[in-house]
N, C-alpha and C positions, 0 to 999 in steps of 0.2 A: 828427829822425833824427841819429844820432850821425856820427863822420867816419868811423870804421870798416864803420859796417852801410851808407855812400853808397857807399864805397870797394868792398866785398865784392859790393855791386850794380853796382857797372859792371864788375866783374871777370866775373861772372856774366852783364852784359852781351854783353862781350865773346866769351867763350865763346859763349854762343849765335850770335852772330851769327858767328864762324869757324866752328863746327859747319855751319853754313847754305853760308858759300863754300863753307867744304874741300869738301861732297856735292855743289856744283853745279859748280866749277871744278877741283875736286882741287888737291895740296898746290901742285906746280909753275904752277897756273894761279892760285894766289891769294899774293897782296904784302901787306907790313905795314901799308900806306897803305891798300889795297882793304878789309883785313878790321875795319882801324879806322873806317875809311868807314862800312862795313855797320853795326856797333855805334854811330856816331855821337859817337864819342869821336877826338882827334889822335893823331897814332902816336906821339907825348909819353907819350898817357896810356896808350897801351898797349902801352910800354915800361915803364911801375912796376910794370907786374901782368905782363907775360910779359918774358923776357930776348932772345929769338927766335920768328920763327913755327913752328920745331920745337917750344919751347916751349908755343905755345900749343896745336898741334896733338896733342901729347902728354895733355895737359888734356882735351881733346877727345873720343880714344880712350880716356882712364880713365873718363870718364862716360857712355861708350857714346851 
C-alpha cells in the first residue's frame, strides 16, 4: 500500500469515527483528543488531515 492510499485511509478513518461522536455526543460534547481516540489514531495524526474539530465536522456534514 502506497503512503498516500495509508494516509487517505486514516483520514477516512477518522471521518468515520467523528461522524460516530458528533451523533452520540454532538459538536460541544466531543474534543480533538476523544474523536482521535475513537479513530485510534494521536491528535498529532489528526491534525495533518483536519486543521480544527469544525474542520473535521465540516467533512462530516458534506458526506452526509
Amino acid at each position: 500500500m502506497s503512503r498516500s492510499d495509508q494516509k487517505l485511509l486514516t483520514r477516512e478513518r477518522i471521518t468515520r469515527a467523528a461522524g460516530r461522536t458528533f451523533r452520540k455526543s454532538g459538536f460541544s460534547g466531543s474534543g480533538v483528543d476523544g474523536l482521535a481516540k475513537a479513530a485510534g489514531v494521536t491528535s498529532g495524526a489528526f491534525y495533518v488531515h483536519f486543521s480544527s474539530k469544525a474542520d473535521a465536522f465540516r467533512e462530516v456534514i458534506s458526506i452526509g
